[in-house]
C-alpha positions as CSV (number, residue, x, y, z in Angstrom):
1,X,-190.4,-23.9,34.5
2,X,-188.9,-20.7,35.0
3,X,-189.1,-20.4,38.6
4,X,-187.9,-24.3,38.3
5,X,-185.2,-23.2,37.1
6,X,-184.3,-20.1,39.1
7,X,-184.1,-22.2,42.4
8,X,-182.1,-25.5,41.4
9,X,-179.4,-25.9,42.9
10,X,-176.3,-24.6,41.3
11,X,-173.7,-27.3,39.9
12,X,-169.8,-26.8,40.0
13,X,-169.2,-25.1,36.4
14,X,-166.2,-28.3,36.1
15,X,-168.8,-30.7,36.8
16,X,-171.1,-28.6,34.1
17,X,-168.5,-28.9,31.3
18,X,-167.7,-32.1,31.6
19,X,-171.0,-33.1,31.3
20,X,-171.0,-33.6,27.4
21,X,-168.4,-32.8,24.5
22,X,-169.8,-29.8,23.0
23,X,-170.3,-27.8,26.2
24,X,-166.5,-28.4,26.6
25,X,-165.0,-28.0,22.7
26,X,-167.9,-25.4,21.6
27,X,-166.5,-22.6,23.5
28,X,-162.7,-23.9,23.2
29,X,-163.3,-23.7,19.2
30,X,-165.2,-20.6,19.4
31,X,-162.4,-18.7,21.4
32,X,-159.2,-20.6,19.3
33,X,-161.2,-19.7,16.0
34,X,-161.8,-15.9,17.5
35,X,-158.2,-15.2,18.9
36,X,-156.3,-16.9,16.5
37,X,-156.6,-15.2,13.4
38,X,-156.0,-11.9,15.3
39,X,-153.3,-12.7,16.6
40,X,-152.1,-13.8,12.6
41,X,-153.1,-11.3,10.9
42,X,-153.1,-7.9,13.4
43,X,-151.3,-8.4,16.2
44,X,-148.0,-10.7,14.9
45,X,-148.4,-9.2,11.2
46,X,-148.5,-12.4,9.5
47,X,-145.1,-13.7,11.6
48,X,-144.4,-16.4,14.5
49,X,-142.7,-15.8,17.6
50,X,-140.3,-17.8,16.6
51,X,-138.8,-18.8,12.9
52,X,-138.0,-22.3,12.2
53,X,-138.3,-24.6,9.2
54,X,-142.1,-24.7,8.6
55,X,-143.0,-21.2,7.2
56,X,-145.8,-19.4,9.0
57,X,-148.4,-19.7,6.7
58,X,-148.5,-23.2,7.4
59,X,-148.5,-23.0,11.1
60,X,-151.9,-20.6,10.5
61,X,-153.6,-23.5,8.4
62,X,-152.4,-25.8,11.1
63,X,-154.0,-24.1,13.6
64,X,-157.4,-23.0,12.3
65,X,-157.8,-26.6,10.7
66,X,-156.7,-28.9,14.0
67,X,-157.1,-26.1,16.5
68,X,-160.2,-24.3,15.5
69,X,-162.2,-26.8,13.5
70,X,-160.5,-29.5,15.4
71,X,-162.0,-28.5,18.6
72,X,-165.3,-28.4,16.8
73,X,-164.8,-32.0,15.2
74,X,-164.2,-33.2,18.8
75,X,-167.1,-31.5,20.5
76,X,-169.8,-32.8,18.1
77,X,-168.6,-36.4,17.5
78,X,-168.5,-36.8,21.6
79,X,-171.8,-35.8,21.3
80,X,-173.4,-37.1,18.3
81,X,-172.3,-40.5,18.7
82,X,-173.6,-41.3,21.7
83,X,-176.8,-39.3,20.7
84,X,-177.0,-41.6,17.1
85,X,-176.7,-45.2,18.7
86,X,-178.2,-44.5,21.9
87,X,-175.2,-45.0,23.8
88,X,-173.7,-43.3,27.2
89,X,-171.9,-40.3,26.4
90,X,-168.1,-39.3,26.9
91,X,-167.7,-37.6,30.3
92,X,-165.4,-36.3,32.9
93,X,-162.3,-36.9,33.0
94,X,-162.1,-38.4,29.4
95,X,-163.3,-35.1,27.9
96,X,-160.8,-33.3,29.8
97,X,-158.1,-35.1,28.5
98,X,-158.7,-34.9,25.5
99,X,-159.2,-31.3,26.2
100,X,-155.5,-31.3,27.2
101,X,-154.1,-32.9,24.6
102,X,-156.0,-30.2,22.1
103,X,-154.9,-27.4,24.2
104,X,-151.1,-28.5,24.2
105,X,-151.4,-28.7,20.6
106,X,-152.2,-25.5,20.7
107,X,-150.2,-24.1,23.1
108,X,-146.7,-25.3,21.2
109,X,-148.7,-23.7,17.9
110,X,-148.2,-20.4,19.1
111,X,-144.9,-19.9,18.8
112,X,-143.8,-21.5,15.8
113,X,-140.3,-23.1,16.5
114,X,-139.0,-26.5,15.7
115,X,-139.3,-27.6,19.1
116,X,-143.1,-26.5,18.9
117,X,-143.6,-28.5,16.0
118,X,-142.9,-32.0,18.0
119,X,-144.7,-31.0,21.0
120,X,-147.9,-30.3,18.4
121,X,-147.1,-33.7,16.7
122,X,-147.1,-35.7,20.0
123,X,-150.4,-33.5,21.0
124,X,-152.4,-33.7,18.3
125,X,-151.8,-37.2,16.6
126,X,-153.1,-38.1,20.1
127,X,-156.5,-37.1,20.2
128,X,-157.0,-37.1,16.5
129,X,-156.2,-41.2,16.6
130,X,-158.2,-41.1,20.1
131,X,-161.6,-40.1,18.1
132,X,-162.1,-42.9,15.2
133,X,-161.1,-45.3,18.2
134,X,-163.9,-43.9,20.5
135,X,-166.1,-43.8,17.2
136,X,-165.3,-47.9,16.4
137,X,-165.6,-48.8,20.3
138,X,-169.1,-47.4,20.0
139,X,-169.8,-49.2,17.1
140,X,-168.4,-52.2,18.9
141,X,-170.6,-52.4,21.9
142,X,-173.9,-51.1,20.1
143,X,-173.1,-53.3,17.0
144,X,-173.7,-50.8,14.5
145,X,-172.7,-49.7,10.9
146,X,-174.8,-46.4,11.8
147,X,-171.4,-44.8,12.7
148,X,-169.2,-46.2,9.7
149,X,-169.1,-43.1,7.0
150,X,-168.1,-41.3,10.3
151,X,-164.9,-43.5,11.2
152,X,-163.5,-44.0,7.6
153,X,-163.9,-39.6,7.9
154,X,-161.9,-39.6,11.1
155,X,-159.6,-42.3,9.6
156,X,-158.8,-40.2,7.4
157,X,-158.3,-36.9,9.4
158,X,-156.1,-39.1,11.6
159,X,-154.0,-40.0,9.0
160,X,-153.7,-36.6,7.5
161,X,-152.9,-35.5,10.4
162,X,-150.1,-37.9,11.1
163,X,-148.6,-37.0,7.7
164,X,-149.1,-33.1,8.5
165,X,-147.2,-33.8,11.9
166,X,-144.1,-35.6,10.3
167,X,-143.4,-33.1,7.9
168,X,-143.3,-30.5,10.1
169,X,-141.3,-32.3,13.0
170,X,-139.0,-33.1,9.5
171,X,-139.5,-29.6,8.2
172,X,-140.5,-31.0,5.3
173,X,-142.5,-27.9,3.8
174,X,-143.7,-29.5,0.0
175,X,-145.2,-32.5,2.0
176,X,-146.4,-30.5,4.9
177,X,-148.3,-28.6,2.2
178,X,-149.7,-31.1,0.8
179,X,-150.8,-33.2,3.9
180,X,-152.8,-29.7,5.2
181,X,-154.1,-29.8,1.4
182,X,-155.3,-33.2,2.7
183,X,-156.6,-32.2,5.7
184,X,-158.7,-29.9,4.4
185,X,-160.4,-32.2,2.0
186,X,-161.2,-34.7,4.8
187,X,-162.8,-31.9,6.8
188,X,-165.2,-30.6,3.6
189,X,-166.0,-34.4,3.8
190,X,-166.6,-34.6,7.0
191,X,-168.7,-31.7,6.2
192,X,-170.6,-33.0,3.3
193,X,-171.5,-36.1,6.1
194,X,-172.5,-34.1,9.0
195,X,-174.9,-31.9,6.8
196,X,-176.6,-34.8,5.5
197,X,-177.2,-35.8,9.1
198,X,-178.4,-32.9,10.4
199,X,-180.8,-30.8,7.5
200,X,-183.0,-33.6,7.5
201,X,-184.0,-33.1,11.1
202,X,-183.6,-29.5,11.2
203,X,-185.8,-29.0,7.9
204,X,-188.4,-31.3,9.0
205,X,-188.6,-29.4,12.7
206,X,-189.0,-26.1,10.4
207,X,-191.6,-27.3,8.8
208,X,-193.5,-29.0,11.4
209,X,-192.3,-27.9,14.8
210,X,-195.1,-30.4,16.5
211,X,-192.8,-32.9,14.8
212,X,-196.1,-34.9,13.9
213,X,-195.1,-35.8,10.1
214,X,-191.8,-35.9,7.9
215,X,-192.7,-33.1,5.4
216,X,-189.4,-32.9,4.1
217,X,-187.6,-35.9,2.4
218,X,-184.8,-35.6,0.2
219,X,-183.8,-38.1,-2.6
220,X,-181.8,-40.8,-0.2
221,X,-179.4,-41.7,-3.5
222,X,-178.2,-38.0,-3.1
223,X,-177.6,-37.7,0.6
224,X,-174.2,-38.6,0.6
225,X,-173.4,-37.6,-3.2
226,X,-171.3,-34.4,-1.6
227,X,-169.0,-36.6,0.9
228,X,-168.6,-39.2,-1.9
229,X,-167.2,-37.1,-4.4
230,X,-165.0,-35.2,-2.3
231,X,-163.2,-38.8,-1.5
232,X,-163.2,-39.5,-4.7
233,X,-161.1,-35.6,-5.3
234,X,-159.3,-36.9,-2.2
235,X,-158.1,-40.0,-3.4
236,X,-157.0,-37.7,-6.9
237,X,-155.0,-35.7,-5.2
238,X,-153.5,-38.6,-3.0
239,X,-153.0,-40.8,-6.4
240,X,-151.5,-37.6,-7.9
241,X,-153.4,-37.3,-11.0
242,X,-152.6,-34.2,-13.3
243,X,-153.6,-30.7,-12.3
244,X,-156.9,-31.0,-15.4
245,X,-158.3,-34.5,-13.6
246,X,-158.2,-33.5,-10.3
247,X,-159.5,-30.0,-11.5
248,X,-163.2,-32.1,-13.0
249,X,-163.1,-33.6,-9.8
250,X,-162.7,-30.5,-7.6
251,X,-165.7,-29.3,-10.0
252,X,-167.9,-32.3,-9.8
253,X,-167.7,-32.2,-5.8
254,X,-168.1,-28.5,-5.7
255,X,-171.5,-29.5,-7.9
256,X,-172.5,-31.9,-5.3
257,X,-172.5,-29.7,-2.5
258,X,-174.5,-26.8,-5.1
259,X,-177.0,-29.8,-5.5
260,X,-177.7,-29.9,-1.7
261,X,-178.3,-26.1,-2.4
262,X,-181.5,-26.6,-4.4
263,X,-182.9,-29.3,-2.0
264,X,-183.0,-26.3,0.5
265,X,-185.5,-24.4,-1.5
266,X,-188.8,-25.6,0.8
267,X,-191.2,-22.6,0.2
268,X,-191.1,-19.1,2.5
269,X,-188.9,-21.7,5.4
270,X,-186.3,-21.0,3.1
271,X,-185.4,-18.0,4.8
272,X,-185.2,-18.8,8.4
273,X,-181.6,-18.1,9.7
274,X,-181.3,-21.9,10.0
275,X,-182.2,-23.0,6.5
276,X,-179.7,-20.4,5.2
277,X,-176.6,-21.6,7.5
278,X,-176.6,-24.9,6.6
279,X,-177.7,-23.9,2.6
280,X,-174.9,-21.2,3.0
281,X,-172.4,-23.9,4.1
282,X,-172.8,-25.8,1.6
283,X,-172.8,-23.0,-1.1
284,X,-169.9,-21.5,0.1
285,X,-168.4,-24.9,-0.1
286,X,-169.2,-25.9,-3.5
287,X,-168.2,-22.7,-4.7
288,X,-165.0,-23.0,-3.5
289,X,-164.7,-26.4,-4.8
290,X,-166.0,-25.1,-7.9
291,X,-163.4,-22.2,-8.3
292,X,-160.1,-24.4,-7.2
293,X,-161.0,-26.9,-10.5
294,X,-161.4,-23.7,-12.3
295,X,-158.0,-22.3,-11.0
296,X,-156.3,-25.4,-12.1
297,X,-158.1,-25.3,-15.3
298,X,-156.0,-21.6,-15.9
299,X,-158.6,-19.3,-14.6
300,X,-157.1,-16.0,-13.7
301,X,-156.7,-16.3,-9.9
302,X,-154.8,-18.4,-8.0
303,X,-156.1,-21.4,-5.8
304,X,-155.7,-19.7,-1.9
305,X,-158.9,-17.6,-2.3
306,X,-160.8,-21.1,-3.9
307,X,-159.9,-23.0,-0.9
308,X,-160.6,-19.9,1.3
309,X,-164.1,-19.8,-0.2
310,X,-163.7,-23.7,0.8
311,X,-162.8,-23.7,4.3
312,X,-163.0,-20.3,5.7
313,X,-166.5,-20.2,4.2
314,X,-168.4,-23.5,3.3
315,X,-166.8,-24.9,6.8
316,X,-166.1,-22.0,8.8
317,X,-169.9,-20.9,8.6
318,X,-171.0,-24.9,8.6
319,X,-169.1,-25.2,12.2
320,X,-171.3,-22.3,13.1
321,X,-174.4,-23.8,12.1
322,X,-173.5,-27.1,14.1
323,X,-172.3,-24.5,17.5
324,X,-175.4,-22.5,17.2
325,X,-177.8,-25.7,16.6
326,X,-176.4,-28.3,18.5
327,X,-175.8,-25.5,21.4
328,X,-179.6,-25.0,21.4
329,X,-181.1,-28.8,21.5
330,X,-178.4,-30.0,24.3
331,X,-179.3,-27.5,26.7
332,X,-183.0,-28.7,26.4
333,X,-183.8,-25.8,24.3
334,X,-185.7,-25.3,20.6
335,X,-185.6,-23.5,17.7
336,X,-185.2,-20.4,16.8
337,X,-182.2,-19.5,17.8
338,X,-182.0,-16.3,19.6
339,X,-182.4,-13.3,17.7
340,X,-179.0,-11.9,19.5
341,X,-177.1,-14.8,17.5
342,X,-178.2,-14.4,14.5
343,X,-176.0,-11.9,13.2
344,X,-173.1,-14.2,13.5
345,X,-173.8,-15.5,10.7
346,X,-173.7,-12.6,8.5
347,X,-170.4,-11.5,10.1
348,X,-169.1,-14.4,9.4
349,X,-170.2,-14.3,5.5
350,X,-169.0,-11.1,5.6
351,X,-165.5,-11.8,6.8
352,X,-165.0,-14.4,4.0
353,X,-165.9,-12.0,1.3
354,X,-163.0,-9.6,2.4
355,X,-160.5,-12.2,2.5
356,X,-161.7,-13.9,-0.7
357,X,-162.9,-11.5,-3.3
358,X,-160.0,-9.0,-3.5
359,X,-157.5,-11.8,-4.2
360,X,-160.3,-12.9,-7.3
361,X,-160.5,-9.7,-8.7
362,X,-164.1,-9.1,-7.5
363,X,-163.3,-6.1,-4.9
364,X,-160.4,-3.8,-3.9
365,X,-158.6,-4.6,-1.0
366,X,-160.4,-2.8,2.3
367,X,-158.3,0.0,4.3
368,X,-156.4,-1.4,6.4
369,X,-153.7,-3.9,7.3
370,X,-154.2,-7.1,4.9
371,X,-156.8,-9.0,6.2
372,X,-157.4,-7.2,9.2
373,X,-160.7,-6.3,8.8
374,X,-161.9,-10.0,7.6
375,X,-160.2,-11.4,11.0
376,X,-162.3,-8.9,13.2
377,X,-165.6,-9.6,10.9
378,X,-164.7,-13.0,11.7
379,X,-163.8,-13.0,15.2
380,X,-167.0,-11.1,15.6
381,X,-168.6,-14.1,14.6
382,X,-167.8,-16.7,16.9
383,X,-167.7,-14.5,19.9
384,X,-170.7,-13.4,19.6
385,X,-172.0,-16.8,19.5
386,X,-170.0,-17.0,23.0
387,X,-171.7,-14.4,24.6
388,X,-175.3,-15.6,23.7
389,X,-174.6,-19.2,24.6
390,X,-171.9,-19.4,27.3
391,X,-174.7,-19.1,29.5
392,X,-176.7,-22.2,28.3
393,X,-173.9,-24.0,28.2
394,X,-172.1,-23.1,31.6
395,X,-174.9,-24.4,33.2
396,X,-177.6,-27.6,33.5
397,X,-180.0,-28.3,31.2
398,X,-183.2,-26.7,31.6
399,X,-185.3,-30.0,31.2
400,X,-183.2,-31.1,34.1
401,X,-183.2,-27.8,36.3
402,X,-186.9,-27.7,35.9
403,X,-186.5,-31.3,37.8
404,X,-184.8,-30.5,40.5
């Protein structure tokens, strides 16, 4: 196969990309979710180019939610989808535009001004409505309720979205808050869906790479208990129920996500890099889940570092998981991932524990500017993921090269 693959013919790198959604969005969220945060937290010192009526914390969670993770979301349901109902796949030109519409988004994010604010709106309520239509046209044609928990998700984000987008184009800064608050949710969702999906397989391959038997079978009543209950916190928060209610629900979906914890536990296994992403995910979620309800319960730190915990962590290192995985199997490749990757993962862990645990009490701060250090750790991260799988993904499957 090797010398297969040393003489097939080389394929435009457009044509390459186009191919299918995460070879196009895996690098874009990689480099927004690398370059971003410097840019914050070193480089512009917690500032925008610009000032203008949405402050610029905001603008950061707008862009590591709809830029970084948005790329993400829009690289793996392009893929997934088609890959779940045995469908053809999103390709050409139709990735690239959605690619366009993601990038303007991002481009008018950069600078922080009013004006910026309608250009993101018009930019990003596109795609984000594109996806649960692309998502339900699937569903259409294949007559399927295989995709449904996945469209009422990106329902969801799209509506978020749409709420986030108003307020800022209105510079309405208690509702813009609230609508990334929103966001957020939707995304751990989202999160608390995808996993389900995807440790089944990925256990089962662990445990029996001749993929012969099943080995692995978690209790089917709990596979969605993570994404249910964070709808159900979603809906508390939407319904504005006092700060003790929604706190027990914060807690009891932080629980669920700790209960998909224990279901990792599978013997020695347990400690392959791959068991201990997707565990980590959803650790790192449910504790931040976990510490939000406490926060609003009166614990003695405020509510950022929970939903840093949240996000940064249960979904920052979950997107990972998905980039490193899903980057593996679509180039026609297999477990384990390469031993050059792996330490992305601890960079990334690492990055979340210097933003996180000084603002709970649990550390002093690290020298520094604030936060400087976690946004290098974390940068780190996801380009070294880059550099290990540009060149999978840059060019033709190996399955296929050995073809040719």
């Amino acid at each position: 196969m090797t010398d297969a693959i040393r003489t097939a013919p080389a394929q435009p790198l457009v044509r390459v990309l186009g191919d299918e959604g995460l070879r196009l969005f895996f690098p874009l969220a990689a480099l927004h979710a690398a370059l971003w945060p410097v840019l914050w937290a070193v480089v512009n010192g917690f500032a925008m180019p610009f000032d203008g009526a949405i402050p610029p914390g905001l603008w950061h969670a707008h862009e590591m939610l709809f830029g970084s993770f948005g790329a993400a979301v829009i690289g793996f349901i392009t893929t997934a989808s088609p890959e779940w109902t045995d469908s053809r796949r999103l390709q050409g030109r139709a990735l690239f535009a959605l690619a366009a519409l993601w990038g303007a988004g991002r481009v008018a994010g950069l600078s922080g001004a009013d004006g910026a604010a309608i250009a993101a709106a018009v930019a990003d309520t596109a795609w984000l409505a594109a996806l649960p239509v692309y998502v339900a046209a699937v569903s259409w044609r294949k007559r399927t309720t295989r995709l449904t928990g996945v469209l009422l998700w990106l329902g969801a984000l799209a509506a978020a979205g749409a709420a986030v987008h108003a307020a800022f184009v209105l510079g309405d800064v208690e509702r813009a808050q609230d609508g990334l608050h929103a966001a957020g949710l939707v995304l751990l969702g989202l999160l608390g869906l995808v996993l389900a999906r995807i440790t089944v397989p990925v256990t089962n391959l662990i445990l029996d790479p001749g993929q012969t038997r099943s080995p692995y079978r978690p209790h089917p009543g709990r596979l969605n208990l993570a994404p249910g209950l964070v709808a159900v916190a979603l809906a508390g928060e939407i319904a504005g129920l006092s700060p003790a209610v929604s706190a027990y629900l914060f807690i009891a979906a932080g629980a669920a996500f700790l209960d998909r914890v224990a279901e990792s536990f599978i013997g020695r296994a347990v400690f392959r890099t791959e068991i201990l992403a997707l565990a980590g995910s959803s650790l790192l979620a449910g504790a931040g889940m976990l510490l939000a309800g406490a926060s609003r319960l009166g614990a003695p730190f405020p509510e950022t570092p929970a939903l840093h915990l949240a996000l940064m962590g249960g979904l920052g290192l979950g997107v990972l998981a998905v980039l490193a995985m899903a980057g593996l199997f679509h180039t026609g490749r297999t477990f384990p991932l390469p031993a050059a990757a792996r330490p992305a993962f601890p960079l990334l862990v690492g990055a979340v524990a210097l933003r996180v645990l000084p603002e709970l009490g649990a550390m002093p701060p690290p020298p520094g500017p604030p936060h400087a250090l976690a946004a290098l750790l974390w940068a780190a991260a996801f380009l070294l993921w880059l550099k290990v799988y540009w060149p999978f993904l840059s060019k033709p499957r190996v399955d296929e090269a050995a073809v040719c």
